[in-house]
N, C-alpha and C positions, 0 to 999 in steps of 0.2 A: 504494500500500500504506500502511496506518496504523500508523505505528511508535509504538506504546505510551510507548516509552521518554524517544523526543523528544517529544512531546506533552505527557509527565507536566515534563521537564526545562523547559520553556516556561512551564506551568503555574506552578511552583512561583517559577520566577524572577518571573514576574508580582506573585504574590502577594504575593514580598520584597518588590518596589518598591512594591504599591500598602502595604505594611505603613510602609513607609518612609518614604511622603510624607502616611500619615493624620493626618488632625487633633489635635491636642489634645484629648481629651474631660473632659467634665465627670465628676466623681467623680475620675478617673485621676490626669491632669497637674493639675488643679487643680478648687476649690471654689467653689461660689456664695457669698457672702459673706449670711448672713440674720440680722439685719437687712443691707442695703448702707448702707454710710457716708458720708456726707456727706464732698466732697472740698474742695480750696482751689485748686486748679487752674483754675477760671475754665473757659472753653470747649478749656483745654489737656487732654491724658490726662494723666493722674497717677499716678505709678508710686513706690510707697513700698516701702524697704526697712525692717524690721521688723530691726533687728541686737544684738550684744553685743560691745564690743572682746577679750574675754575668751574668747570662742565661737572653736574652731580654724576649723570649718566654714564660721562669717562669713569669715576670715580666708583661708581656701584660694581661697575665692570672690571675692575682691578684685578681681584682675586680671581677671579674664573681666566682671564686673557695669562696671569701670571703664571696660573699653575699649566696650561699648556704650552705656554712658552718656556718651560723648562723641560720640558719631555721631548720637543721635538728634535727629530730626526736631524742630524749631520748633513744631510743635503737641504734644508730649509732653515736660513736666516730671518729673524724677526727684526724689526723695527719701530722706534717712535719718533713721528713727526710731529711736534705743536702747532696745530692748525694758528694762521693767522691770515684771517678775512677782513679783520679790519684789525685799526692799529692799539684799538683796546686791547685786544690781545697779545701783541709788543711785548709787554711788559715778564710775564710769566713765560714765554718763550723765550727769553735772554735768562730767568733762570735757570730754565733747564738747561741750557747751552751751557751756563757757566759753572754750574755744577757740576755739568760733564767735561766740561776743561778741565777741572780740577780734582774728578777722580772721585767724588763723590756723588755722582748720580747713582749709583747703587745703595749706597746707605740709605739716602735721602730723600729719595721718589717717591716712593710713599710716605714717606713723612711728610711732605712737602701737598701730597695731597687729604693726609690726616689735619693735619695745619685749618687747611682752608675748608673743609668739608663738615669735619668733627670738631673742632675745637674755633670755628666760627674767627681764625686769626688773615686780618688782611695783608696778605703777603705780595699783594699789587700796590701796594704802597711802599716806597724804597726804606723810609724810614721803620717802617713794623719789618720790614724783610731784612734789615740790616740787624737789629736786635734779635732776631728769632735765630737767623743765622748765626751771630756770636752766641747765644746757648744751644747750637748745635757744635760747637769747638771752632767755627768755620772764622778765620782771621778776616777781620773785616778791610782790611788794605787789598790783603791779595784777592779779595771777594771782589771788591769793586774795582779794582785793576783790570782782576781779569774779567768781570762785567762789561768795561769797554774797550775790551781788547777788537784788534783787529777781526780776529778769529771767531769771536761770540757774532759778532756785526754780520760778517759772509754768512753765519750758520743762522743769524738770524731773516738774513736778506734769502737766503735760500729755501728757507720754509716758506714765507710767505710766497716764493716764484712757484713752487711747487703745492701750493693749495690754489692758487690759480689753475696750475697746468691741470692736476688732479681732477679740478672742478668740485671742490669739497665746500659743502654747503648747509653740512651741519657735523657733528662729531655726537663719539667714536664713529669713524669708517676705517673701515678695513681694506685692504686695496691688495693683491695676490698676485704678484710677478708683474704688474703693469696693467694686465688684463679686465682682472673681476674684481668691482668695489663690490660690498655688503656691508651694513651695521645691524646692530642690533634689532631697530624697527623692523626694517628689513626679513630680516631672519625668525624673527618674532619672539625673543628673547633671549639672555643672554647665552644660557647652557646652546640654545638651538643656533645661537652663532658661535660658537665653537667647533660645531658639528657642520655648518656650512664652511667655513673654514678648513676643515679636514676634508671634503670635497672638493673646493676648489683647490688644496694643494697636489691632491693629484692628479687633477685636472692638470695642471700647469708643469706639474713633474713630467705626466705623459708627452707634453710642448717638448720638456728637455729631451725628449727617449728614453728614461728611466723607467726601472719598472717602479715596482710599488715597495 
C-alpha cells in the first residue's frame, strides 16, 4: 500500500538535507568580483578581510574569522585591510599600521578592538589613544614617530586605493584570491560565513591547479 503521508515525510526530509548541504551560489552567499584584482599571495589563496576597529559587526566576528584563520592550510594566506571610505576612518587605520610597524599588532588587535567595543574607550581621539597606548607598555615617542612615518602614510594611502578598487561598501567583507567578495549578510551569519569561505577557497585553489 502507498502511504501518502510517509512518502511526503521522506520527501520533504530529503529536501532539508539536500537544502542543507547546497552550495554557495553566486549572486546569494557571495559576488564575482569585476574587475578581479590582482592578488600578493604568490601561488598561495588569499583571503582578505576588508574591516573597521570601530564597526560592532567586525568586532562580533573576531572570534569565529580568528579561530579559522589559525587552522588554515599552508597554501592559503589571510589578511586585514582597514577599510577607508571616507576619511573618518583615517584615523584607526594608521593605528593598525602602526602597531604593525612596530610589532605589536599581535598582542594588541584585539585589544584594540576590546578598547572600543567593551570598555566604550575613544581610541579615535589621539589624545585617549596616546594614554591607553602608554598602559599598554607602548612608548609614546616611538608611537607617534612611527605614526607619521613614511611607511604608516603609503600603508595608509594604500588601503584606502584598494577599498576603492575593491569596491567595499560596507564591512566585514571578505574578498578570496581577487575573485569572490562575501560578508556576513551575505552569507547569513557568521559560522555560515566561514563555511562560504571554505568554499570559495577551493574554488580558487582549483584556479591554482591544486587539489584539495
Amino acid at each position: 500500500m502507498f502511504h501518502w503521508k510517509k512518502w511526503f515525510g521522506f520527501f520533504m526530509l530529503a529536501a532539508a538535507c539536500a537544502a542543507a548541504a547546497q552550495a554557495a551560489s553566486e549572486g546569494r552567499e557571495y559576488t564575482l568580483m569585476n574587475p578581479v584584482q590582482p592578488t600578493e599571495g604568490g601561488n598561495k589563496v588569499e583571503v582578505i578581510e576588508f574591516f573597521w576597529y570601530g564597526c560592532p559587526h567586525c568586532y562580533t566576528l573576531e572570534p569565529a574569522l580568528n579561530k579559522w584563520a589559525k587552522g588554515l592550510p599552508g597554501d592559503v594566506v589571510f589578511k586585514r585591510i582597514p577599510a577607508i571610505p571616507t576619511p573618518r576612518w583615517a584615523p584607526l587605520a594608521r593605528t593598525f599600521y602602526t602597531l604593525e610597524a612596530m610589532g605589536e599588532l599581535e598582542r594588541l588587535h584585539g585589544e584594540v578592538f576590546d578598547a572600543i567595543h567593551r570598555d566604550n574607550v575613544k581610541l579615535d581621539r589621539p589624545e585617549v589613544q596616546q594614554d591607553w597606548m602608554a598602559r599598554k607598555g607602548i612608548d609614546a615617542k616611538k608611537f607617534n614617530d612611527t605614526w607619521n612615518s613614511f611607511t604608516v602614510q603609503s600603508k595608509v594611502n594604500r588601503a584606502a586605493q584598494m577599498t576603492q578598487s575593491y569596491r567595499i561598501d560596507s564591512v566585514p567583507t571578505l574578498v578570496v584570491d581577487g575573485k569572490y567578495k562575501t560578508s556576513v549578510s551575505a552569507a547569513g551569519g557568521n559560522e555560515q560565513l566561514i563555511a562560504v569561505l571554505n568554499e570559495l577557497v577551493v574554488k580558487a585553489r582549483g584556479a591554482h591547479g591544486k587539489a584539495k
